[in-house]
N, C-alpha and C positions, 0 to 999 in steps of 0.2 A: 504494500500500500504506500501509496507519495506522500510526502508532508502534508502537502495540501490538502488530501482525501481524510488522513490524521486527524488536523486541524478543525474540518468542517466535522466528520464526525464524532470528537472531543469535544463540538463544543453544543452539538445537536444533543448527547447524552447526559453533558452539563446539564442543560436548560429542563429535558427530562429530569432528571432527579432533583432540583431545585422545584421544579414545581410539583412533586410528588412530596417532596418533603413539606412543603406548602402546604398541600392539600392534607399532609398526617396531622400538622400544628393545628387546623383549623376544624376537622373531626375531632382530636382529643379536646379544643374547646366544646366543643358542642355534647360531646357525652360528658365532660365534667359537667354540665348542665341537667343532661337529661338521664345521670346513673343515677340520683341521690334523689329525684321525682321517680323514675319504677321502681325503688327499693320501699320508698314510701308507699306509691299505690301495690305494694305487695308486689311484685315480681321477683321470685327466688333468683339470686346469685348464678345461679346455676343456667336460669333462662334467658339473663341476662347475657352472661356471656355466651350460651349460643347463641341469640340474635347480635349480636357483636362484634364475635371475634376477641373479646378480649379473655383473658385468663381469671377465673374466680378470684384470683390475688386484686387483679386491674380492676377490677369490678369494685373490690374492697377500697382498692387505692384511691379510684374514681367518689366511692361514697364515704369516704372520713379525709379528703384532701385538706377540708379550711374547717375541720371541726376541732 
């Protein structure tokens, strides 16, 4: 591969990961919001993180973050 072809694609997968990274910072705000509301209305830990993706830990983490 040329420098050039390098360069473009360095900077094509930069800009992927920067905005993927984006996109994790501004889901983890949104479930800090919205873990500590279905703990409240009863949603087990458990169903939480299957509808999530997160780990029963993350869940935990998500609902005692500012308490």
């Amino acid at each position: 591969m040329k420098a050039d072809d390098l360069r473009a694609k360095l900077a094509d997968v930069g800009a992927r990961r920067k905005a993927a990274l984006d996109a994790k910072r501004e889901a983890s705000h949104e479930l800090a919001a919205l873990v500590p509301l279905a703990v409240k209305a009863g949603l087990s830990p458990s169903e939480i993180a299957r509808l999530t993706g997160l780990s029963r830990q993350g869940v935990r983490d998500f609902t005692h973050r500012d308490a």
